[in-house]
TITORBA-671464 format. One record per residue (C-alpha): residue in one letter; residue number from 1; x, y, z. Coordinates in steps of 0.5 Angstrom, whole numbers, plus 500, padded with zeros to 3 digits. Example, Ala and Ser with C-alpha at 12.3 -4.5 7.8 and 13.67 -1.06 7.14 Angstrom:
BEGIN
R   type   seq    c1    c2    c3
R      A     1   525   491   516
R      S     2   527   498   514
***
This chain:
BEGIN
R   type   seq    c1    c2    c3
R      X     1   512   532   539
R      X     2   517   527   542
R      X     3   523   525   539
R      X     4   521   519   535
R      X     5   529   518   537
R      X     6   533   514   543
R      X     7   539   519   546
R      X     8   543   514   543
R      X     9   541   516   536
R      X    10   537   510   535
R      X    11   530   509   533
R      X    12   526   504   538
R      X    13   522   498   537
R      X    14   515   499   541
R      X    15   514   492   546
R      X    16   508   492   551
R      X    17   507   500   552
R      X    18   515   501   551
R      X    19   520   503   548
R      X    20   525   498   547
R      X    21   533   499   545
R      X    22   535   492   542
R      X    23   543   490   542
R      X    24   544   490   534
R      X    25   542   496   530
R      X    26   543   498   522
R      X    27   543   505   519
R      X    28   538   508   516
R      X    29   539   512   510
R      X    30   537   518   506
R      X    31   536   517   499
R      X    32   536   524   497
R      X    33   544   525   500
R      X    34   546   518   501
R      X    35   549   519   508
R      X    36   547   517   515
R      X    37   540   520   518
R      X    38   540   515   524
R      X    39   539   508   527
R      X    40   535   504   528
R      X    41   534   498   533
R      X    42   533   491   529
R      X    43   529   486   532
R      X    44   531   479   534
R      X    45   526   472   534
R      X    46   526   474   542
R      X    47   524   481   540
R      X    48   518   478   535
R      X    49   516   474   541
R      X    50   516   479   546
R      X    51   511   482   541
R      X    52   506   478   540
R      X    53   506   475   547
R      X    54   505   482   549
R      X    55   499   483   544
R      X    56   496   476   547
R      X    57   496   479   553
R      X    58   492   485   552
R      X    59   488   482   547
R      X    60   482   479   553
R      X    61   481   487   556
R      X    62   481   491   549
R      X    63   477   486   546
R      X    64   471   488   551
R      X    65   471   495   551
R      X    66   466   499   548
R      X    67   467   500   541
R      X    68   464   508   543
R      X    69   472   507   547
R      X    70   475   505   541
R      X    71   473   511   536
R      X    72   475   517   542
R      X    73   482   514   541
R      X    74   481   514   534
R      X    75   478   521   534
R      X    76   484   523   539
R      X    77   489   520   534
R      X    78   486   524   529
R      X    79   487   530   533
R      X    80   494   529   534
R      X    81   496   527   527
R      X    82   494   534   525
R      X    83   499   537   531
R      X    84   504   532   529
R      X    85   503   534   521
R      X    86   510   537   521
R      X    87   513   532   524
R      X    88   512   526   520
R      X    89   513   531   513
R      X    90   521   530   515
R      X    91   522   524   517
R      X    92   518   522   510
R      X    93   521   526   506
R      X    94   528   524   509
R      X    95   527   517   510
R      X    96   525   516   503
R      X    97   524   522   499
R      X    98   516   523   500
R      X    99   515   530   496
R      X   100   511   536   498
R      X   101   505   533   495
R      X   102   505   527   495
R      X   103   506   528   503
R      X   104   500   532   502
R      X   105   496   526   498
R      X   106   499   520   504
R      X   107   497   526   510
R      X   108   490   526   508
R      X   109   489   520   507
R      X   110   492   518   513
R      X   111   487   523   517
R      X   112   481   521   513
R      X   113   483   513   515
R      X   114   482   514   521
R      X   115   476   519   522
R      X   116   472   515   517
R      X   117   474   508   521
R      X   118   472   512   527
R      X   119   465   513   525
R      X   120   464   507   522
R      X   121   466   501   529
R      X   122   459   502   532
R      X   123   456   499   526
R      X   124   461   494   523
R      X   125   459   489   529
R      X   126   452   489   528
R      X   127   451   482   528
R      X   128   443   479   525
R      X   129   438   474   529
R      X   130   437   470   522
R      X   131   429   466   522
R      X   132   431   458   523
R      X   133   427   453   520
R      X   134   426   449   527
R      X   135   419   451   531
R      X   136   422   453   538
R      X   137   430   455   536
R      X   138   432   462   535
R      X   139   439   463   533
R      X   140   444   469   533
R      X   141   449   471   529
R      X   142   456   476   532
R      X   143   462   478   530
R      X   144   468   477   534
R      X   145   476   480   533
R      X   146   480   474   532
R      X   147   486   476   537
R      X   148   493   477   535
R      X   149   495   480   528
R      X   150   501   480   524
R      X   151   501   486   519
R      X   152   506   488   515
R      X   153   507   494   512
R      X   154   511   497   507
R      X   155   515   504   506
R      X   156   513   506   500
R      X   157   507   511   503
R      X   158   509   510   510
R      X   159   503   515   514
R      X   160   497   511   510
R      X   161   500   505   509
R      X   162   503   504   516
R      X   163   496   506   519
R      X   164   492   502   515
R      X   165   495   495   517
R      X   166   494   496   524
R      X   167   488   501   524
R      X   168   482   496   522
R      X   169   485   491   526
R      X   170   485   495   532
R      X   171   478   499   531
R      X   172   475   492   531
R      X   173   478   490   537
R      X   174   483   486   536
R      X   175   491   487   537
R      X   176   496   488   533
R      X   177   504   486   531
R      X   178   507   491   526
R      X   179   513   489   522
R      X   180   516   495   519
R      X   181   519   497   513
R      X   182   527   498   515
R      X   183   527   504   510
R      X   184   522   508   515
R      X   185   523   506   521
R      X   186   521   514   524
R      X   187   515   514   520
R      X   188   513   507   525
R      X   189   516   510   531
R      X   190   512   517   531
R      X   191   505   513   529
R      X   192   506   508   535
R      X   193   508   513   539
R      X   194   501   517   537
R      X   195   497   513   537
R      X   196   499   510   545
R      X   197   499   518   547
R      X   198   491   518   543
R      X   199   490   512   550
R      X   200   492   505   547
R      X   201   494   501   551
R      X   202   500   497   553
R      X   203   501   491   549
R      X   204   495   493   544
R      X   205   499   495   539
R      X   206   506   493   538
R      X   207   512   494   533
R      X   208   519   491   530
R      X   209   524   493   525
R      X   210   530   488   523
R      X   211   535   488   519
R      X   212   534   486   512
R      X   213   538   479   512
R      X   214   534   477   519
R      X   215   527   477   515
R      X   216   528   470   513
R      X   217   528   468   520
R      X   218   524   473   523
R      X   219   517   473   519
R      X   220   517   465   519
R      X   221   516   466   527
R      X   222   511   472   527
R      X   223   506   467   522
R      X   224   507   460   525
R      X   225   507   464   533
R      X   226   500   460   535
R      X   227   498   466   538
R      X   228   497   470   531
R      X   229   490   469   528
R      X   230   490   473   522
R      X   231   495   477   517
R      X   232   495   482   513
R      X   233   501   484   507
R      X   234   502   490   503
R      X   235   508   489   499
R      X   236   510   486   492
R      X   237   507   480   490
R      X   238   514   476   491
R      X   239   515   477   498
R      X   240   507   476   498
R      X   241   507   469   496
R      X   242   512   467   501
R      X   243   508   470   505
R      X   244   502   466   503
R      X   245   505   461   503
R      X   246   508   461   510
R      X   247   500   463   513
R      X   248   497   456   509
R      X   249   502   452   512
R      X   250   500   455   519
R      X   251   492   454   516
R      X   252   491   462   517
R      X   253   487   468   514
R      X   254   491   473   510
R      X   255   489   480   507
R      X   256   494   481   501
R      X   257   495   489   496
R      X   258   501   487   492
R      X   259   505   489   486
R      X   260   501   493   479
R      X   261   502   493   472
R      X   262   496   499   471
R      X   263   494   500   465
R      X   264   490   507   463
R      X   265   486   506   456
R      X   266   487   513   452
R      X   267   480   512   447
R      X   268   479   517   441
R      X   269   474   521   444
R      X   270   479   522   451
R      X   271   479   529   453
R      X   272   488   529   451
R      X   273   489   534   456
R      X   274   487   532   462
R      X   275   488   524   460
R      X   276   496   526   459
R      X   277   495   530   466
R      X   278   493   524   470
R      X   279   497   518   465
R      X   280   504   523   468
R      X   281   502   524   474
R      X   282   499   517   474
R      X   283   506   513   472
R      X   284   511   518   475
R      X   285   509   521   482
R      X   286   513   519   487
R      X   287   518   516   482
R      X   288   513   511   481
R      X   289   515   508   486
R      X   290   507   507   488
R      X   291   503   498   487
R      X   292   497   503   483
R      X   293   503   507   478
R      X   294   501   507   471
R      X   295   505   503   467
R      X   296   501   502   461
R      X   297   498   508   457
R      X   298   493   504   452
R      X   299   492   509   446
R      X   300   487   510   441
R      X   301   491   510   433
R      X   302   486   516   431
R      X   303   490   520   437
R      X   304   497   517   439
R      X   305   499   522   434
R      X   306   497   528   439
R      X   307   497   525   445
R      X   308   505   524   444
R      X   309   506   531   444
R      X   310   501   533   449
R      X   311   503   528   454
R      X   312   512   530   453
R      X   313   510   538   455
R      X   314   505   535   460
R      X   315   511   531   463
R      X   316   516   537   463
R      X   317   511   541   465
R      X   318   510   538   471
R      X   319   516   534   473
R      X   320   522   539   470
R      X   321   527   538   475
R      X   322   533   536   470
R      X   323   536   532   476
R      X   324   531   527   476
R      X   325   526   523   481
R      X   326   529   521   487
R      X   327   527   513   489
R      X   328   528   510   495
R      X   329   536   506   493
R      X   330   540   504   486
R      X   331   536   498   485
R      X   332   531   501   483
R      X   333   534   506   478
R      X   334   539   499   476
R      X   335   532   495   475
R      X   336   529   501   471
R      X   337   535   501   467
R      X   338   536   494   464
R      X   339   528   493   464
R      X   340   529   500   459
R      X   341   535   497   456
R      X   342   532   490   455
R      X   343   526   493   451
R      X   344   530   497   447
R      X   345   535   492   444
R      X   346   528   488   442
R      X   347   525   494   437
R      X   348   522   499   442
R      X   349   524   507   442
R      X   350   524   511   447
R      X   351   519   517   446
R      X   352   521   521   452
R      X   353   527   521   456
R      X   354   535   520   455
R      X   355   535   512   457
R      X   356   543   513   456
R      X   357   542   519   461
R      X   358   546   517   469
R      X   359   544   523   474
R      X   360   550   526   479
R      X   361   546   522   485
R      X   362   545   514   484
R      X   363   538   514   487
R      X   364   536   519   481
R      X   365   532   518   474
R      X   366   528   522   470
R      X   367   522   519   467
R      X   368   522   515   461
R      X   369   517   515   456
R      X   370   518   508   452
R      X   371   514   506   444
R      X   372   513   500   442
R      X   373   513   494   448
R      X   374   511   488   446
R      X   375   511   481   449
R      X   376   518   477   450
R      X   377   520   484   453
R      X   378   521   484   460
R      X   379   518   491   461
R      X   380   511   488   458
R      X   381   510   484   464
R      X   382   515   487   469
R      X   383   512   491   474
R      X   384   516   496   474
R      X   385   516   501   480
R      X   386   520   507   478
R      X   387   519   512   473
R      X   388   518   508   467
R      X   389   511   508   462
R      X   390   510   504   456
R      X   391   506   507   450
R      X   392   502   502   447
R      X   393   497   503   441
R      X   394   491   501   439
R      X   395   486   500   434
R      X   396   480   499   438
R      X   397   476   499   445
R      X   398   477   491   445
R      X   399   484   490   443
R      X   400   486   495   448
R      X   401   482   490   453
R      X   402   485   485   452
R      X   403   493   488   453
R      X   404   490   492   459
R      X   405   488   484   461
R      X   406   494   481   459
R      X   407   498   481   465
R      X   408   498   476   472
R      X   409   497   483   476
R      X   410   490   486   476
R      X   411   490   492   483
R      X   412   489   499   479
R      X   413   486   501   471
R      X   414   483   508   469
R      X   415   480   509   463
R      X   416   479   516   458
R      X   417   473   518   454
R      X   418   467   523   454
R      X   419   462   517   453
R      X   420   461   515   461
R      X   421   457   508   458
R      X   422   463   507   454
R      X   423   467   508   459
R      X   424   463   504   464
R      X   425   463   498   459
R      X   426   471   498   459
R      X   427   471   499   465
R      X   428   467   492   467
R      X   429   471   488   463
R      X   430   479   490   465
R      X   431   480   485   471
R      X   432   483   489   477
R      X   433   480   491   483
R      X   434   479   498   482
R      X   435   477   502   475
R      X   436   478   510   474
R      X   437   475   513   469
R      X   438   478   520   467
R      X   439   482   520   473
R      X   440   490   517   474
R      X   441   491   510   476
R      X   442   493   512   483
R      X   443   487   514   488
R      X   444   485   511   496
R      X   445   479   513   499
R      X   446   477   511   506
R      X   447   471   510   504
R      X   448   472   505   498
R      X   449   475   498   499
R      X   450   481   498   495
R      X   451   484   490   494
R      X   452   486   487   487
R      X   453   484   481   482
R      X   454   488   476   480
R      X   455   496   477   483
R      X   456   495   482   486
R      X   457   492   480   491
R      X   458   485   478   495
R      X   459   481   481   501
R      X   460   480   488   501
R      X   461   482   494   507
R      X   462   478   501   507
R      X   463   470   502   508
R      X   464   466   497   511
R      X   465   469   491   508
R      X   466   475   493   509
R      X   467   473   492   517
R      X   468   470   486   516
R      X   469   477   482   515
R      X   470   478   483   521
R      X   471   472   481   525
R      X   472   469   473   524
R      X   473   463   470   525
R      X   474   460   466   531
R      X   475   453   462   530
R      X   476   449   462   537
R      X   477   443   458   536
R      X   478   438   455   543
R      X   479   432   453   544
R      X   480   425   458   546
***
């Protein structure tokens, strides 16, 4: 594979079919050392500019090729992230400290993607010849791509989550302007030059990083550019209101995936093993760094006694590594920190883990098990995106609803019992987006719309719908 790298040492921006080196740069840093790994080159308004005129430009010819065209590039690129696997395993482990399996879950997902997407573009333009109430009229209805996309994407599963804002989007015959995450600008880099050696071409698919502080003045000009028809934003639900709101001003469609506060209902008749499994892995994968992390384990009082200690040897057992879990930065570990010390200093107990406990490394923390969060404590409403979960006890189905629903976020649940109608009956009355019986909280699948209720967003990626957000409709009707 090429080197995602400039000679200089810096990472590019992809503009037009090139990679382009800018004037300013910033250091990308590895969380896992806290040194230096490289640079990258950070974008400027003329830079955004550049990009999306160059995806103006290509928009009328990539519009009209064959969608049989579109799904041979997507099958190269396929073919071309398994040659490339290795590759993008480094530059995530070093960019922001993805581990072996959670890779494995991010690589897989990824190849899965853009398989199924392929397979899917022929079908998902189909459009319908309604029968008309008029003698002597017939009508027709099509899909057509909106033009220019803006998608912005996070680093925090840089293979699926940066393929998944443009994927889409360009399978239905739009083209695209990714704004990428500053932490992961290789990951993006090594996936726009893969998927132009699959065939895209110049212009079709176009990539800017910045720097952190140049966000305020960049992303206003990428939204409100004329030429942009739709957005799509995964990322926090702070930045995704900012983001809302700057496309309602400019009048444009946006899909958002945003922040979680998941909840997994441990029912008396759960098998505890497995639930304790899944609730670990579900809460700490990745250091919890992941919008579907479990963040509320809901317990039955019949059980909790033998859940506490099934779920403390589960999570030694699976994360025993004393050092802690690597997140991508210290804000993180010091947010974690204080949402834990807050919760504490108002009548809650840590169960598992030393809150007190600081690790060699700054970006390091080990999970965190805390009893007995309630309302007016930060960590009750507070997504917190690291390895932290609350253990919550119950006394029925009901009143573990209604926790499980009292929150603005709404993207993921799950759900543990062995009576599969009871679990269906919870699972209609938890308000997210997605509900998992039996299984973590976390789960993506290619073929299943993955969106959230309530602050976490609206619109969906994955699947057909998830094709659908990208193509609007037109009415044509005409006389016999």
């Amino acid at each position: 594979m090429p080197s995602t790298i400039g000679p200089d040492g810096t990472v590019p921006l992809w503009l037009n079919g090139e990679q382009v080196q800018t004037s300013k740069s910033f250091e990308v840093i590895s969380p896992s050392t806290g040194k230096a790994l490289y640079k990258s080159a950070a974008a400027s308004v003329d830079d955004a500019n550049v990009a999306v005129a160059a995806a103006k430009a290509a928009f009328s010819a990539w519009s009209q090729t064959k969608p049989s065209a579109r799904r041979d590039i997507l099958l190269k690129a396929a073919d071309l992230l398994i040659e490339r696997k290795e590759r993008l395993w480094q530059l995530a482990n070093s960019e922001v400290a993805s581990t072996e399996g959670y890779f494995a879950f991010d690589f897989a997902d990824t190849l899965e993607a853009v398989r199924s997407t392929a397979g899917l573009i022929a079908t998902a333009q189909n459009g319908q010849l309604p029968a008309m109430g008029e003698p002597g009229r017939s009508a027709m209805v099509i899909r057509e791509p909106y033009g220019v996309i803006v998608a912005i994407a996070p680093w925090n599963c840089p293979c699926i989550l940066l393929t998944r804002s443009f994927l889409a989007p360009l399978a239905m015959g739009n083209t695209v302007v990714v704004k990428g995450p500053e932490k992961a600008p290789g990951c993006l880099n090594a996936l726009m030059q893969l998927f132009h050696d699959a065939g895209l071409p110049a212009g079709v698919l176009n990539s800017i990083v910045h720097r952190p502080q140049d966000g305020a003045e960049i992303t206003p000009v990428l939204i409100s550019h004329p030429a942009v028809r739709k957005i799509n934003f995964t990322g926090s639900t702070a930045v995704g209101s900012i983001v809302a709101g700057l496309a309602g001003k400019a009048l444009k469609p946006v899909l958002m995936e945003l922040g979680g506060k998941a909840p997994a209902i441990v029912c008396e008749d759960a098998d505890l093993q497995n639930a304790a499994v899944q609730c670990a892995v579900g809460a700490f994968l990745f250091s919890g760094q992941i919008c579907m992390a479990t963040e509320r384990v809901i317990v039955n009082s019949k059980v909790a006694d033998k859940f506490r200690d099934v779920l403390a040897g589960t999570i030694d057992a699976i994360f025993p590594d004393q050092n802690g879990l690597v997140l991508v930065d210290k804000a993180p570990v010091q947010k974690n920190s204080a949402l834990v010390q807050d919760a504490l200093s108002k009548g809650a107990k840590a169960i598992y883990g030393d809150p007190s406990d600081q690790q060699e490394l700054a970006t390091a923390m080990r999970p965190i098990v805390v009893e007995g969060v309630k309302d007016g404590m930060d960590l009750y409403y507070t997504e917190s995106f690291g390895p932290t979960v609350s253990l919550m006890i119950v006394d029925s189905d009901e009143e573990a609803i209604k926790i499980a629903n009292d929150t603005d976020y709404g993207l993921a649940s799950a759900v543990f019992t062995e009576n599969l109608q009871r679990g269906l009956r919870i699972a209609r009355q938890i308000e997210t987006g997605a509900v998992h019986i039996n299984s973590m909280s976390v789960h993506d699948e290619p073929s299943l719309p993955h969106g959230g209720a309530k602050k976490s967003g609206f619109g969906r990626f994955n699947g057909e719908e998830g094709l659908k957000e990208w193509v609007r409709l037109k009415t044509i009707t005409w006389k016999d």
